[in-house]
N, C-alpha and C positions, 0 to 999 in steps of 0.2 A: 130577761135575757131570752129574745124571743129565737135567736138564729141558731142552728147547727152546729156543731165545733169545724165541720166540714164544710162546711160553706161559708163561714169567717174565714179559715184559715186560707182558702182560696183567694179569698178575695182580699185578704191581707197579702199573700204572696205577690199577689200585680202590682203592689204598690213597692214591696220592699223587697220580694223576692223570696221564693218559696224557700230558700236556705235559710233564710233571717224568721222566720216564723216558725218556732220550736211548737214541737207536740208530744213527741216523746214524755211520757207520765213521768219518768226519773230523773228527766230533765228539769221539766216544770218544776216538780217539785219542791227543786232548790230554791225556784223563785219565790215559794210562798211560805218561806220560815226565812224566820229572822235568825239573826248572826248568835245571838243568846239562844236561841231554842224555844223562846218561850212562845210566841208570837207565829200558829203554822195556818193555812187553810189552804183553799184547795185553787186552781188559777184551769181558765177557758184552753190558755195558751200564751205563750212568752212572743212576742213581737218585738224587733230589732233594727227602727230604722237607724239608716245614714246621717240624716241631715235634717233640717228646719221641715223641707216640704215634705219629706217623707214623713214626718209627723203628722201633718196636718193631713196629708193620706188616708194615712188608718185611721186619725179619730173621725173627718167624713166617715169613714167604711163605718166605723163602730156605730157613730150616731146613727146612720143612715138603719142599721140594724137593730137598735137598741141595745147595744152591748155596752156595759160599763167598765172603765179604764181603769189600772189602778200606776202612776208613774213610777219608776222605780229608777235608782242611782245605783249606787254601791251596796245598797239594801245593807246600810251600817245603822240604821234607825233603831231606836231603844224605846217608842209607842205604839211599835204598833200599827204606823200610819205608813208604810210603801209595801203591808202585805195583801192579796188579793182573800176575801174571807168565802166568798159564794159565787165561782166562779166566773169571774171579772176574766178582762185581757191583762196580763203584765203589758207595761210599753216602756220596756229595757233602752234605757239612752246611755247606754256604754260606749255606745259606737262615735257618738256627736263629739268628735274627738279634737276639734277644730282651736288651734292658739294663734292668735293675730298677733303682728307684730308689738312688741312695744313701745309704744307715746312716748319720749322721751322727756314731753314738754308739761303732757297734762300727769304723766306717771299713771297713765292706762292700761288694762290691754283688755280684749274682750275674748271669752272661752266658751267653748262649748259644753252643754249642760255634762257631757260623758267626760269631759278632763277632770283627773284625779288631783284633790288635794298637793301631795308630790308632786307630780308634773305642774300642775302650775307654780308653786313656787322654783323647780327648779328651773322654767322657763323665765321665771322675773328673774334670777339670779343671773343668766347669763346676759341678761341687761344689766344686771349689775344692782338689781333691785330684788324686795323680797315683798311675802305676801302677809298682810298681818292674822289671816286667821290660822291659828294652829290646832290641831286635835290629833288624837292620840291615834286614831284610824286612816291618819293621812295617807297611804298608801292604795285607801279601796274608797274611802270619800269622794263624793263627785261635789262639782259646783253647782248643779243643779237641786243636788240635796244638801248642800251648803243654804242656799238660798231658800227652800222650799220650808227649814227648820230655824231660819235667823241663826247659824251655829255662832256658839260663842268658842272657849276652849282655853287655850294654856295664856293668851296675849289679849284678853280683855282689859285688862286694867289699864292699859297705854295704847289701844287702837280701837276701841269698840268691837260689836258685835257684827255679825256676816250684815245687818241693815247698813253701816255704817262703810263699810266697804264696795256697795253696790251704785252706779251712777245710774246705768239703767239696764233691761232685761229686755230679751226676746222672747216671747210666748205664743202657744197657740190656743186658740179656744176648744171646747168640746166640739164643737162646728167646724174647725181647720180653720175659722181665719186667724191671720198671724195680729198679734197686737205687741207694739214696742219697738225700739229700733235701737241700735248697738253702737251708735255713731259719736259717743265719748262726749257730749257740747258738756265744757264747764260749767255752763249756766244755761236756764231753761225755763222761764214761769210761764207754763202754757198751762194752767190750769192743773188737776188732779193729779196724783202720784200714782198712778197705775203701775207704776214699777215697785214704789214702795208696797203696794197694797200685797205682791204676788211675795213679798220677804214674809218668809213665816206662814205661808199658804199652804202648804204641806201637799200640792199640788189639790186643791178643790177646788180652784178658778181655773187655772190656765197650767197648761205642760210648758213650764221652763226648759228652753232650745239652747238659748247662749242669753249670758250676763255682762256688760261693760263691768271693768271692777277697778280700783283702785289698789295703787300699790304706795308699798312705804321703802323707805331707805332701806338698803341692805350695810346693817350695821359692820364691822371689822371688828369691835373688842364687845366681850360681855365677860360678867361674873356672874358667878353662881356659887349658891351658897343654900345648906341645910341650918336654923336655928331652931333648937329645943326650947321646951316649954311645959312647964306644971299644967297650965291652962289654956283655954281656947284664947278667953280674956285677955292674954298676954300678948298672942298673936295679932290679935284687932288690934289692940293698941301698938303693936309693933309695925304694923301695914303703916297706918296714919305717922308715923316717928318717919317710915323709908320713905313718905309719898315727895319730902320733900327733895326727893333724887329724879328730876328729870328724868333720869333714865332706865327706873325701874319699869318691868316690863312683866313680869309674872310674880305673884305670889300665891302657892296655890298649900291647902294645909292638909295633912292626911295623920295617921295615928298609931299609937302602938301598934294594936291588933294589927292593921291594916300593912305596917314596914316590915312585923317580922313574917307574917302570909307572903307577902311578896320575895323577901329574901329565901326561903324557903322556897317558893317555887320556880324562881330566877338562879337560884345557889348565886346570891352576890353579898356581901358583905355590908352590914346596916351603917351608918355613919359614924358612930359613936359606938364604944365599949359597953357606954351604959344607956338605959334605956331608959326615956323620958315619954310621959303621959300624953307631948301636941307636938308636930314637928308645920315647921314652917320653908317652903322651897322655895325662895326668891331669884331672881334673876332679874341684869342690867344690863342693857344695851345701850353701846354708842359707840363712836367713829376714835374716840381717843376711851384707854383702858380704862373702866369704871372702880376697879376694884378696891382704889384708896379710897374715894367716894362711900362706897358702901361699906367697906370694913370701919370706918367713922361714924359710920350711922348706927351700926349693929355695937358698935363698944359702949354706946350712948342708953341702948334699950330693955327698959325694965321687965326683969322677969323672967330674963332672957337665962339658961340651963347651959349653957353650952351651942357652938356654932361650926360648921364644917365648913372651908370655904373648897371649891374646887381647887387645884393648881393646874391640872392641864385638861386637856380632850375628852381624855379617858376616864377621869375624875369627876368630870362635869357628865358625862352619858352615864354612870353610875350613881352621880345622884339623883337624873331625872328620872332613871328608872324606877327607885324608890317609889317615884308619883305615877310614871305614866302608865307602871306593871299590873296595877292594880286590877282591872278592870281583867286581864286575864286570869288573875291569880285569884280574882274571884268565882271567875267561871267555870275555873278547875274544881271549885269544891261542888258545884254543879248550878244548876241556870237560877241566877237569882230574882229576886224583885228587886225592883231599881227604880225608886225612884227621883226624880233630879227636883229641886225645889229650891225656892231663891228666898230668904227674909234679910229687911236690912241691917246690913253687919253691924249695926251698932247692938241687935238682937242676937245674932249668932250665936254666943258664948251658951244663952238660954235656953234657943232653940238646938243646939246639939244635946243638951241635956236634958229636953222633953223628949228627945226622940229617942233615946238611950232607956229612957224611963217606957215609956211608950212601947217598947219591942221586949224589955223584961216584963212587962206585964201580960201585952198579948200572945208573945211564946215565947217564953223564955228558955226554949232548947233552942230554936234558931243561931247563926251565927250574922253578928250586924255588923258593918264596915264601912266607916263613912272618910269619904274626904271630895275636895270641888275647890271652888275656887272663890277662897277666904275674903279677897278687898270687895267682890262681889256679891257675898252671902251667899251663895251659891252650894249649896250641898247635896252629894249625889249617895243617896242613901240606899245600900246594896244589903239585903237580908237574902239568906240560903236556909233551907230549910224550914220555913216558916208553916208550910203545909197548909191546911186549910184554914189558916188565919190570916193570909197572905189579901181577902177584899176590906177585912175588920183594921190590918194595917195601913193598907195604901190610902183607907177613907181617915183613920186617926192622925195620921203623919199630915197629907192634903192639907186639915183641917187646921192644925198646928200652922202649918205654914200662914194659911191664908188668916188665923187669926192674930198674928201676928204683923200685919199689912203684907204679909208676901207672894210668892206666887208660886201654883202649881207644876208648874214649868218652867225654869229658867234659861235653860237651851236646848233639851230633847225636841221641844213640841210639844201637841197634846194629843193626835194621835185619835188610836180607837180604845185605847190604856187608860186615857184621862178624861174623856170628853163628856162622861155622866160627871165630874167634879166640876165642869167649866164655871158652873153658877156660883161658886164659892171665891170666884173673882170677879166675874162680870156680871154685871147688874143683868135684868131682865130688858131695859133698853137697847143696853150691848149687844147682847146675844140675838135681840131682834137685829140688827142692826146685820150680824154675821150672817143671821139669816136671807137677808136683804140682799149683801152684797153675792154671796153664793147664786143665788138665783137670778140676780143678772148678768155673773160671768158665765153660769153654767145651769140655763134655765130646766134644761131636764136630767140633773144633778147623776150626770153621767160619769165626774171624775169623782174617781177616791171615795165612793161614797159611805157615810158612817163616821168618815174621818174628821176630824175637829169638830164639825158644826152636829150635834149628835143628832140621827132622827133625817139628816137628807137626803141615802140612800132612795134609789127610784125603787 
């Protein structure tokens, strides 16, 4: 970081304009701690361009200076990976606020990296269409760290993950040239997936500007429904009993501990009188009402404790709450370890209960709270108070996962949180390979650096 903070921000100002490039220390600051707290360091200076070329502006300016970038969204990330640790530039795309019309033909629309979760879906909606990826943060998620993270969230199990939703991206390099274009073609074999390549980049190739994305039906009826359960075991086998419903669309599993923390810190009332050991939260979309569909399928399934189904509006935002409260209602007891980790759900039942075993032994004062999203194996393992057992855990849990064939990361990312674990999933080929690719989007490892690829910091 060879340049002045005064003579960056100068020269960042020509580009975006000396109001858009923050200095102020109590400003910055916010930039460089994540939304948990756990995750703080220190930022050069917050820069806020407008648009695609303004981007490409400041990273010139920066390269030109040797300064390193660190991209940031919604700064809703839980690795780690959109905080600046050694005073980096933040480059805030809040502002790339841009929504193109929607394709009524291909069911497109392209966004700019700063549109919010919300807003784009409530933009497809007034098409009459909806967005399939959903997360509990939708209100401060960008698409930009949509894409940067491959987010999954509440509607994996019927629309895939944010890869799955992306046609193609607009990016800039460490150097400002633009690579990508937004132009929606259904079809395209011009050789490499450079767009695919920037899903799950976590910004260490290129600064994602705008995304083409895909959109899905915006359904008219769903059902929703809480099912109890003795076991996790119950649950898995309950997933595969509902898969044969077209039009199941979430099932996500969370747990005693975890419903009455939330109802406690929400004051809302738990589903059931009595409390059972696994709850399971389904939900059904489609154009004509699901809910005889699925009340047939749920009288069918074994092991099953008892079921809430919604009946109206109010019914159904009470019992998502149950699931989606959590993550606050964890942060209240104060900033946890969180780890998100995926094994396949024919393991889950297992792996819930190495991991149970695993945090009684290495603190067992701690408080652990697990639930994620069951058809996917997916489990987001939240521990408060684990104190200085908190590296002995994240490596024990990791290790579980990945011996299990699964993975360290199922939709956080990997961050600077994960990225000494990388080898416990990818080979030493692979990771050459990461290294490879880095170093020719971003030859003098200017973006994000430290982030994913560990060790490429300049």
């Amino acid at each position: 970081m060879c340049a002045a903070s005064g003579g960056v921000a100068d020269r960042l100002g020509e580009v975006v304009g000396s109001r858009h490039v923050l200095t102020d220390p109590e400003v910055v600051a916010g930039f460089a701690t994540d939304w948990t707290g756990r995750f703080t360091g220190s930022a050069r200076l917050v820069v806020r361009p407008a648009d695609r070329d303004e981007v490409a502006g400041v990273l010139r300016v920066c390269q030109e200076l040797g300064v390193a970038v660190v991209p940031q969204g919604g700064n809703t990330g839980l690795v780690g990976g959109g905080i600046p640790y050694q005073g980096e530039v933040v480059l805030s795309l809040t502002r790339l606020t841009y929504l193109g019309p929607v394709d009524p033909v291909t069911r497109q629309v392209t966004a700019g990296a700063g549109v919010t979760l919300a807003a784009l879906a409530a933009h497809a909606a007034e098409a009459g269409m909806d967005f399939a990826i959903d997360i509990a943060s939708r209100d401060s998620a960008t698409v930009g760290g949509l894409v940067a993270t491959n987010a999954g969230g509440l509607r994996v199990l019927r629309w895939g993950s944010m890869r799955d939703q992306v046609v193609d991206i607009e990016g800039v390099l460490a150097n400002g040239e633009v690579v990508g274009r937004v132009v929606g073609l259904p079809k395209d074999s011009t050789g490499y997936d450079l767009a695919g390549s920037l899903v799950g980049s976590e910004g260490t190739l290129a600064v994602v500007t705008a995304a083409r994305l895909r959109l899905i039906p915006a359904f008219r009826e769903r059902a929703t429904a809480t099912l109890a359960f003795d076991r996790t075991e119950d649950a898995v086998a309950a997933i595969g009993a509902l898969r044969v419903l077209p039009s199941l669309t979430s099932a996500e599993v969370f747990y005693d501990d975890g419903l009455r923390l939330v109802c406690a810190h929400r004051q809302v009332a738990p589903p059931f009188a009595e409390s059972y050991p696994v709850y399971l939260l389904v939900e059904c979309t489609a154009d004509v009402d699901p809910t005889e569909s699925l009340g047939e399928v749920v009288e069918t399934l074994q092991g099953l404790r008892d079921s809430a189904l919604a009946v109206d509006e109010s019914s159904r935002r009470t019992l998502w709450t149950h699931r989606e409260a959590h993550a606050e209602a964890i942060n209240a007891l104060g900033p946890p370890l969180k780890l998100d980790v995926g094994v396949p759900p024919a393991l889950a039942a297992e792996f819930e209960r190495e991991v149970r075993w695993i945090v009684t032994e290495v603190a067992p004062t701690a408080t652990l709270v697990l639930f994620g999203h069951l058809a996917e194996g997916n489990f987001h393992v939240n521990v408060v108070g684990a104190g200085d057992s908190e590296l002995e855990l994240t490596d024990r849990v990791l290790r579980a996962a990945a011996a299990k064939g699964g993975t360290i990361s199922a939709e956080h990312g990997v961050g600077v949180a994960k990225a000494r674990w990388l080898e416990l999933t990818r080979s030493p080929v692979e990771r050459a390979l990461y290294r490879a690719v880095k170093h020719a989007w971003d030859p003098d490892g200017l973006l994000n650096p430290g982030v994913l690829v560990a060790g490429s910091a300049t």
